[in-house]
N, C-alpha and C positions, 0 to 999 in steps of 0.2 A: 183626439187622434194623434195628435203630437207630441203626448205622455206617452201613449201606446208605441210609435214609431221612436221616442226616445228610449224604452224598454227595453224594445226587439234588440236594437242597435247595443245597447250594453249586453244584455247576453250575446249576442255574436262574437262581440268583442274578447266576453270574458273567455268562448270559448275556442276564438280564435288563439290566445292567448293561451287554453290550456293543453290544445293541441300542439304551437310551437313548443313548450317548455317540455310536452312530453316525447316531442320527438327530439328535444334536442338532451334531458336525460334518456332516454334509448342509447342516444348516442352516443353521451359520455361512458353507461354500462358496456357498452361493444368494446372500448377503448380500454375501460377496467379490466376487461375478461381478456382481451390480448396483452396488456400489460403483465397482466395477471399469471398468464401460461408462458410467457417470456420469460419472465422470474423462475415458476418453476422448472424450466428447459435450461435456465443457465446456473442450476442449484442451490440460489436462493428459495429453500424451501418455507421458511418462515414470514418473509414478503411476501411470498404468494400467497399463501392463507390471508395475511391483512390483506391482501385487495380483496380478495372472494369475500371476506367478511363485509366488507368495507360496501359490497351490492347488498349484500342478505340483511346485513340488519339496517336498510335504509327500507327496505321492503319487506319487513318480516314473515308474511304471510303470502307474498304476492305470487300468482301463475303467470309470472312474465318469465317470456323465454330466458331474457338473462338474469333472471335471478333462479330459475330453475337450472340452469348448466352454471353460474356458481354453487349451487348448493352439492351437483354433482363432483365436480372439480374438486371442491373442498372435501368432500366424502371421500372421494379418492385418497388423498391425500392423506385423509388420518388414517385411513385402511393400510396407505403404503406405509406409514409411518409406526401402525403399531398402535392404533389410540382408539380401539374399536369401541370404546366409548361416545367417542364424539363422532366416528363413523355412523354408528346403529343410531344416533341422534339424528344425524342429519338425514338418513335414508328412511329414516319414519315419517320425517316431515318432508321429505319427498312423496313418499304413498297417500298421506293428506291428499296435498295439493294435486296428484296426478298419478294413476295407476301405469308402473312400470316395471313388467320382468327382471329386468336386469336390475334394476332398484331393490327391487324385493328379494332377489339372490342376494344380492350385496348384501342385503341386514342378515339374510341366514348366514353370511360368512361372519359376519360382524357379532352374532350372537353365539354361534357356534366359536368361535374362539373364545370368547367371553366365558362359556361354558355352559351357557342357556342351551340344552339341549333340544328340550320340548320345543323352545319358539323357532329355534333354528331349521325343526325338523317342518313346522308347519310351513315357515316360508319357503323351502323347498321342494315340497308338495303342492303347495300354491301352483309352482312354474310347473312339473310334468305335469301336474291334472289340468293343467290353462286350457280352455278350448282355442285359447289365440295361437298362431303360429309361432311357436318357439322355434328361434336359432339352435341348430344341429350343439354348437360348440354349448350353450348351455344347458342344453338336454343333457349332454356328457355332465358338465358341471356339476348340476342338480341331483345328477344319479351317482355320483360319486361322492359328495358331500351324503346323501342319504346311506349312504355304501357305509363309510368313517363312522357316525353317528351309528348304525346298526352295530356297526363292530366295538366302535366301546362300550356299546350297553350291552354286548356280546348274545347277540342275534344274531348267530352266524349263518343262519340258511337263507334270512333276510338280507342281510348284507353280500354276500357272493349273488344275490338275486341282481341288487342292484349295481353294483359292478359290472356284472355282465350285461344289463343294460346301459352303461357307458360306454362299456368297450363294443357292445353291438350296434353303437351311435359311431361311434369312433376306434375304427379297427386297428389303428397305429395307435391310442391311449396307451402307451409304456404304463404309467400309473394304475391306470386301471388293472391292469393283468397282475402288476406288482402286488396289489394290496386285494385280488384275488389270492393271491399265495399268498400274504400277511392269513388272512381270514384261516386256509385250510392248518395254516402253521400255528397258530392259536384252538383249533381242533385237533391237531397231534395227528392230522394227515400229510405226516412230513413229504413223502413222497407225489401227491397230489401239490403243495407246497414248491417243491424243486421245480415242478413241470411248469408250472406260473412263472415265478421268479425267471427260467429261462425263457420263455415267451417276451418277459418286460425287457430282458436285456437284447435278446433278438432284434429286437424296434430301436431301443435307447442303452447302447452299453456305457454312456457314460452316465451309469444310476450309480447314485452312491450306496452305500453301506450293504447291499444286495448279497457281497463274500461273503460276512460273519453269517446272514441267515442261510446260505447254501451251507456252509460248513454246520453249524449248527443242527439244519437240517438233513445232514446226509450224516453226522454223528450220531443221531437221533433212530436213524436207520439199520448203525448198526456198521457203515461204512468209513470206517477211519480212514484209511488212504485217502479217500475223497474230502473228507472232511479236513483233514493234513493242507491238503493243497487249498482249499477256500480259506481257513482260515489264517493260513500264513499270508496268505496275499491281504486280507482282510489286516492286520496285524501292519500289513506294510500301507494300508490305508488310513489308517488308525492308530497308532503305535501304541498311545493311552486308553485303548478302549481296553476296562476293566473286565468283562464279562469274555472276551474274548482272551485276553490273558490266561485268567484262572479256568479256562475251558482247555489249553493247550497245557496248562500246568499239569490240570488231573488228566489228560491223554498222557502226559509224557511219563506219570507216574503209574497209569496203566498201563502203557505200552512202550515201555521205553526202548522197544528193538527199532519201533517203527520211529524215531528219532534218529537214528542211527542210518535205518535207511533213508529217510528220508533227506541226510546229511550228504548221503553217499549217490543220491537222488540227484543232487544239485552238481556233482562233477562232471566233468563232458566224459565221452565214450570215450573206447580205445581209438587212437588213432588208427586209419584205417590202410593196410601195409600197401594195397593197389587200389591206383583211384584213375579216373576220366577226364584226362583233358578234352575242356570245352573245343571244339575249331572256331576261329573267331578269324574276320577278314578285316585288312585298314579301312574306315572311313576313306572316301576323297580327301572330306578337310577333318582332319583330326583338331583343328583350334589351339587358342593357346594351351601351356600346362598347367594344370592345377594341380594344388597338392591337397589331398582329401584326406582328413585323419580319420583311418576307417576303426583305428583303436587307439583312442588318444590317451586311456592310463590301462597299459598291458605289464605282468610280470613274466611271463611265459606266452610265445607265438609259437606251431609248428605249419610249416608250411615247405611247399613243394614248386619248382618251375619246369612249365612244357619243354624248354630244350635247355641247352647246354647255356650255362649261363656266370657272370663274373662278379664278386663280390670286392668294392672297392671300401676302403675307408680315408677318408679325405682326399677322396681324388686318386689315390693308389691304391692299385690291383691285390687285393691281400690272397684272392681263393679263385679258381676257377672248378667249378663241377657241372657233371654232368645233368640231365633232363629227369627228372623222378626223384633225383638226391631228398630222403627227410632232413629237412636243416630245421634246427630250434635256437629260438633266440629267449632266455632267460635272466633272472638277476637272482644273483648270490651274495646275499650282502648289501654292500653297495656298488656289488661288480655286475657289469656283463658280461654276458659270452655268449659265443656263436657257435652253438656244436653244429659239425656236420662230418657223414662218415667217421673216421678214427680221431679228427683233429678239436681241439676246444679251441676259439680262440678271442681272448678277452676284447674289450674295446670300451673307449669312454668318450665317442665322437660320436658323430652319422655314420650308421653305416648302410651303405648302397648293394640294393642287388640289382643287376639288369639283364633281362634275358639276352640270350642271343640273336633270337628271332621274335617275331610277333608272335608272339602265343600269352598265355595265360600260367598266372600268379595263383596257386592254390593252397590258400587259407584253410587249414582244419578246424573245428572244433569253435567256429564264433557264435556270441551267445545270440540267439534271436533277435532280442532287444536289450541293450546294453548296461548292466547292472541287476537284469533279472533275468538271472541262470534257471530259475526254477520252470522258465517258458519254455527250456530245451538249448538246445545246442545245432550248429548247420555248418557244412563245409560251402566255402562262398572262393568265388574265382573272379580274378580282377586284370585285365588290359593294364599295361604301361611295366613302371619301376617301382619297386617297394624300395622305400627308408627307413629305419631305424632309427629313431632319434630320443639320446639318454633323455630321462628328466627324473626329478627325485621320486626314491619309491620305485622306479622303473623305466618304463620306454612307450614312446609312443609309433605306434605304425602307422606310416603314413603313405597310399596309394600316391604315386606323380601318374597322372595320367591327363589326354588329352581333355578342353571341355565336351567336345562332340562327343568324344568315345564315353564319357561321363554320364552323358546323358543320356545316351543307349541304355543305361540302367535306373539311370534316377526318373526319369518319366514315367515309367511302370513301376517303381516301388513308390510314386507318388500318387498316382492315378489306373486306375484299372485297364488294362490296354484291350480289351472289349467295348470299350466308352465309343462313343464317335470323333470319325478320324479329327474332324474339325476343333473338338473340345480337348485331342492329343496334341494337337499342332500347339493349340493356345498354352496348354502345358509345356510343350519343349520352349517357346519363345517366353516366357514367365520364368521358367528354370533356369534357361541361360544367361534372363537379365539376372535373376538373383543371384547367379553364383559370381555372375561380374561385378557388380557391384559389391557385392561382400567379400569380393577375395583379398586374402590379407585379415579377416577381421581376427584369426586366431595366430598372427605369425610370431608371436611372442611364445604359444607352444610348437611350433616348427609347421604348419601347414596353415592353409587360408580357408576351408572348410571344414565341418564335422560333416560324417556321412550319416545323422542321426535326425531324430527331429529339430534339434537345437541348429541346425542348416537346410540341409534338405535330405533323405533317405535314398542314399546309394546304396546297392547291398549285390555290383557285381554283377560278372556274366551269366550266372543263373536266372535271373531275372529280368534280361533280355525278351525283347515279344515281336516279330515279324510285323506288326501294327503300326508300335510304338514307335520302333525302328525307323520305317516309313516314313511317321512324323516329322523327327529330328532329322533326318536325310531333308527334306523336302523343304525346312525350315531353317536349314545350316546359319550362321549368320545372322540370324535376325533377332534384333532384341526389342525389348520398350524403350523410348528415349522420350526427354523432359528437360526443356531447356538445356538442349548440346549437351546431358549427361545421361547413361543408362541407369534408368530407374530401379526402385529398391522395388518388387516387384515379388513382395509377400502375396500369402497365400495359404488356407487352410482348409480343410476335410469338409468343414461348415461354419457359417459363421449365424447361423441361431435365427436366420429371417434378415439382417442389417448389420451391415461393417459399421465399423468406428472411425471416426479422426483419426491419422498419424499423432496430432496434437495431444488427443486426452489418451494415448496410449504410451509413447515412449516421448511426449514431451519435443520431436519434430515435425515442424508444422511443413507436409508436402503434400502440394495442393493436388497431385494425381492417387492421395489416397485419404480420399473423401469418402464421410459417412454416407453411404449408398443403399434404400434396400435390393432383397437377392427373390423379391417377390417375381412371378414372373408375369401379370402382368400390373408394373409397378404403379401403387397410388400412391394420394400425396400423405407425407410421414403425418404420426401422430403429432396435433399439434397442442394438447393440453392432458393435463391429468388422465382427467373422465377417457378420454381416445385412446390414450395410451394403457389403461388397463384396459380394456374395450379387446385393440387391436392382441396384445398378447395374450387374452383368454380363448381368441379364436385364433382360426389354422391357414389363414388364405394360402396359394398354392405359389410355390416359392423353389426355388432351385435348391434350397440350404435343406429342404423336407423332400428326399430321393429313394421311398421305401423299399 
């Protein structure tokens, strides 16, 4: 009996004993796998594979949780890195030890790169034929990998099948709709082809390379005009792309009129002899001045002012003319001058024009958007004082005008003045902290703002909105403040799901512009590898995705 009771008592023991040591490696692995995704988060990416590794091969084989999410971590990792070798390694001996969709996509990505077509295609059939409930986002996935693979083995009725089974999973898939039109434009259904290609940009206009095949394919058509203008922009996306080159070579050599026109395309229109002053009333508080460089490298300006009004240079009165006068400001040479009516008259200072009354500054003939004439041309009218200010090469035009009256136009050529009042407001108090904060940053070219994206997009009393308006009335005065200064108080169209550090962008570190995500409603960030492709292959609903 006391052999027996000394037995019992050693296996107790032993497996008291084995149960401590395994809870207490559990718990060292937990430690490995945070140490681990810290590394990768701080872009030590080669340290983090040694820890991942550093679980896996102490348990080679093992179904313990943490050595199955390092295996996935590390999978991740060569995927992101480019190594779909050791990727499809590792997501094979994932499917071993444990049946997983998203696993087994991952090897179709990992093989399909690799160029394994066949095995690629089955693990992606795997996931749509799964009787288990597959994620909306890899159903897209799966059907668009199967889409790719039909189209290089050029089964094209196969391939547009499956596409639009992505895109009928995911109605905003830009990609999918795009590489519907790749599929027609490889059948020489160029026209079926364009209708695609505009659908993808519809959703996603910032897709790249999309011009050369609109041009391409409206060439193809038969459409050179149209094919002119895609491929010149294409051209300006690309400057090296060979194919597009020697495509506008043999146009120019077929059609060399249409260079010509096209040349003659890119000039602005006649100036126009009777034009429309805006009515425009003062703000209460007009704010300090800004000086906004609405044409910071101009060789030629024509513009017009609503009343009678005085042109100084240096503080003295050179010209006084009447309301509608054409006045043009030019460089000949290294000269300026100021025609207006009969008189020319040179200048190598500032020169000032100031109305007589509150009325409005009209600009003829500015480009849309600045350096690309070929987007058209628009007459823009502007509140305040224009300046004139030499620089080499030319002159820069620079609106003075109040920040209030400023932002009667920049808030709506920033934000759509249909949006809600609430999301305007937030726009005028963001707009006005930035331009305070940044004013001055260009004073070494003679003003403290660009009116462009390079600052913020002013484009004048045209683009005034009764909404908008409201906003900045209602919000006069108020800015963002941060430790007793007005914050820099950036701002963009979208920011892709999640902002960035100030830090790892421009190298200042302020703490009121913290990587944030724009999901709406927010979970916590991804904190490893595996999460983080996880999270960017799906769609959660996000203010930065606003179809």
């Amino acid at each position: 009996m006391r052999r027996f009771f000394t037995f019992v008592l050693l296996i107790s023991t032993m497996l008291l004993v084995s149960i401590s040591w395994g809870e207490a490696s559990h718990y060292d692995d937990l430690q490995v796998l945070e140490r681990a995704a810290n590394l990768y988060i701080s872009g030590n990416i080669s340290a983090s594979i040694d820890e991942y590794l550093s679980i896996i091969e102490s348990y080679p084989m093992s179904q313990d949780k943490a050595v199955i999410e390092a295996r996935k971590n590390l999978a991740a990792i060569y995927e992101e890195q480019g190594d779909y070798i050791e990727a499809a390694r590792q997501y094979e001996t994932l499917l071993i030890l444990e049946e997983d969709l998203l696993s087994r996509f991952s090897l179709g990505v990992a093989y399909y790169n690799l160029g394994l077509l066949d095995l690629a295609e089955s693990q992606f059939r795997h996931v749509v034929d799964s009787r288990k409930e597959v994620p909306l986002f890899l159903m897209r996935e799966a059907n668009f990998f199967l889409g790719k693979i039909s189209l290089d083995l050029m089964r094209y009725s196969q391939a547009i099948s499956y596409f639009s089974q992505a895109v009928e999973v995911d109605p905003y898939f830009a990609l999918g709709f795009f590489y519907i039109g790749e599929t027609y434009f490889k059948m020489g259904r160029f026209a079926d082809a364009i209708n695609y290609y505009f659908k993808a940009t519809n959703i996603e206009r910032s897709l790249v390379g999309i011009r050369s095949r609109l041009g391409v394919a409206y060439f193809m058509l038969g459409n050179v005009d149209q094919a002119l203008t895609y491929l010149r922009g294409a051209i300006d996306e690309f400057p090296d792309d060979i194919e597009v080159k020697k495509l506008l070579e043999q146009i120019a050599e077929d059609y060399p009129e249409k260079f010509i026109e096209s040349e003659i395309a890119y000039e602005p229109p006649p100036i126009k002899e009777v034009v429309s002053f805006a009515t425009v009333s003062v703000p209460e508080n007009t704010g300090p001045d800004i000086r906004s460089g609405i044409l910071p490298n101009a060789d030629e300006v024509f513009f017009r002012v609503g009343s009678s009004f005085s042109v100084e240079l240096d503080g003295k009165l050179i010209y006084t003319g009447e309301a509608a006068e054409l006045c043009r400001v030019y460089e000949d040479g290294s000269a300026l001058f100021l025609e207006v009516e009969e008189r020319t008259i040179p200048f190598s200072t500032n020169l000032k024009v100031i109305p007589d009354q509150y009325v409005t500054i009209y600009i003829h003939n500015m480009e849309r958007y600045p350096g690309q004439p070929w987007l058209g041309y628009e007459d823009r009218q502007y509140r305040g004082v224009l300046e004139i200010i030499p620089r080499n090469g030319g002159f820069a035009v620079v609106n003075v005008v109040g920040l209030e009256e400023l932002l009667l136009s920049a808030v709506p050529s920033e934000m759509p003045a249909s949006w809600p009042m609430e999301a305007l407001k937030t726009q005028a108090v963001a707009t006005r902290s930035y331009v305070i904060a940044n004013k001055g940053r260009y004073v070494s070219q003679g003003f403290d703002i660009r009116a462009d994206q390079f600052s913020i997009v002013y484009r004048g009393v045209n683009f005034e909105h009764d909404r908008s308006t409201a906003a900045v009335l209602e919000t006069a005065g108020e800015v963002l403040m941060y430790d007793g200064r007005v914050v820099e108080a950036v701002f963009t169209a979208n920011a892709g799901g999640h902002t960035e550090n100030s830090l790892d962008i421009w190298g200042g570190d302020y703490p009121y512009l913290s990587a944030i995500s724009t999901e709406r409603s927010p979970s916590a960030p991804p904190q490893s590898p595996y999460e983080l492709k996880t999270w960017l292959m799906d769609r959660p609903p996000s203010f930065s995705f606003n179809p």
